[in-house]
C-alpha positions as CSV (number, residue, x, y, z in Angstrom):
1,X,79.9,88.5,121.2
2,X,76.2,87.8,120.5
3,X,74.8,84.9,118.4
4,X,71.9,86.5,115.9
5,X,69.5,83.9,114.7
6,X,70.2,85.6,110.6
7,X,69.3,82.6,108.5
8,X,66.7,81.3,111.0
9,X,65.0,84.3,111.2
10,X,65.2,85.0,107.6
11,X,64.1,81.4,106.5
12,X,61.0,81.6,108.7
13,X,60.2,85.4,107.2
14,X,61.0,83.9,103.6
15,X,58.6,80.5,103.8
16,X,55.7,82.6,105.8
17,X,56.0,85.3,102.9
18,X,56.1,82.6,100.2
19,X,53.1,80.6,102.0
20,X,51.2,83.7,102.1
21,X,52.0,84.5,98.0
22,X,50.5,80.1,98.2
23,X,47.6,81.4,99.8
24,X,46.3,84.6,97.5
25,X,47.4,81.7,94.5
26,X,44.5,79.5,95.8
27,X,42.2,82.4,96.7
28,X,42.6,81.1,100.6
29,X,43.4,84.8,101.4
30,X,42.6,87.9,99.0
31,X,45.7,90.3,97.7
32,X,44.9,93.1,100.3
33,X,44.7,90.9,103.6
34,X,48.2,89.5,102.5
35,X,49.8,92.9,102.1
36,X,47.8,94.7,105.0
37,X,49.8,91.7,106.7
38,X,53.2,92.3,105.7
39,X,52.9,95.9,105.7
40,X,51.4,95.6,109.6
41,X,54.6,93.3,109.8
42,X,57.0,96.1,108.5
43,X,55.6,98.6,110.8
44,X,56.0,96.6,114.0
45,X,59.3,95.7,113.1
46,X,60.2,99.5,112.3
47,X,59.0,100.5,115.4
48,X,60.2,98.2,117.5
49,X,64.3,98.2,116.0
50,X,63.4,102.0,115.6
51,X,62.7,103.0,118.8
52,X,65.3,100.2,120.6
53,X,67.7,102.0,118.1
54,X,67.2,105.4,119.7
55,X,67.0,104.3,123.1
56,X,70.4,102.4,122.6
57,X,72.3,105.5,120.5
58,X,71.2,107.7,123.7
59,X,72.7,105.0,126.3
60,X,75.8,105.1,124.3
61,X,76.0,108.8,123.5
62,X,75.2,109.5,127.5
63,X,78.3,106.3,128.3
64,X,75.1,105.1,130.4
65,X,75.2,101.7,130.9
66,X,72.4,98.9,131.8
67,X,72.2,95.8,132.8
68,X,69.8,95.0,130.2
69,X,71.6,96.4,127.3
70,X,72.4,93.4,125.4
71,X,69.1,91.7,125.3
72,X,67.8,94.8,123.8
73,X,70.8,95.0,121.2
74,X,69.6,91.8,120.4
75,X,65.9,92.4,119.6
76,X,67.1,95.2,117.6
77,X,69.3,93.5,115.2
78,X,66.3,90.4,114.9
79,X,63.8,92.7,114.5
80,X,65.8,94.6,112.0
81,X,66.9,91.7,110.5
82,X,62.7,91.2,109.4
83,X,62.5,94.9,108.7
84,X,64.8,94.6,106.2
85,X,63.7,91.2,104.6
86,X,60.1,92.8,104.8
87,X,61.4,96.0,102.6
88,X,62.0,94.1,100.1
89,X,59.2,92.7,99.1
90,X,57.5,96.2,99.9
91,X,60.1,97.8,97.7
92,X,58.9,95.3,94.8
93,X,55.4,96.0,95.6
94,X,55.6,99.1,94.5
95,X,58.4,99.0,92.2
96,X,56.2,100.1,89.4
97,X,55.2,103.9,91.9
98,X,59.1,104.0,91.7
99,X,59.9,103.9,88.2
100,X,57.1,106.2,87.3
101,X,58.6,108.3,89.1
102,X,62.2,108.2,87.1
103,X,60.1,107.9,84.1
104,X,58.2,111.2,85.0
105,X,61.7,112.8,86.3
106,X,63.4,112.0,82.8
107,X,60.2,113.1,80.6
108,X,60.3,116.6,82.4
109,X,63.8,116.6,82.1
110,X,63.4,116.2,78.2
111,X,60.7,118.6,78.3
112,X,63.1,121.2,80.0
113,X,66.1,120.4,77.4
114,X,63.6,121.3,74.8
């Protein structure tokens, strides 16, 4: 069985996301450079469990097997492992979009009850 590097990988995405939030606090870095940041962070870690996701559901499905198999299992669990850290904050970014949404959903619901 593989070792996965879970708290180590999400201590260091934790500290550099809370040094970052130290950063915009001091005005050392504005708002939007920190979130082009993280969301450039989400994407590259989407893309690269995404597509090492794929490739490894199609080596499976076709019962290929190579001899590199497990160190790309392995970048795709780390790299999902940031993805999903990363979502988070993302998520609470824009937690505010989200319940606009549910608000508008139950006003137009009230609407139609009426």
């Amino acid at each position: 069985m593989q070792n996965y590097n879970f708290t180590f990988v999400s201590f260091l995405v934790l500290i550099t996301y809370f040094g970052s939030v130290f950063l915009v606090k001091f005005e050392k870095i504005d708002r939007v450079k920190q979130r082009r940041f993280w969301n450039t962070i989400l994407l590259a870690s989407f893309l690269i469990s995404g597509i090492l996701g794929l490739i490894l559901a199609f080596l499976i499905d076709q019962k290929l097997s190579i001899k590199w198999y497990l160190p790309m299992l392995w970048w795709h669990v780390e790299t999902g492992i940031i993805m999903a850290i990363v979502s988070i904050f993302h998520f609470f970014w824009h937690l505010k979009y989200f319940e606009g949404i549910c608000g508008k959903r139950k006003k137009y619901k009230a609407k139609l009850a009426h």
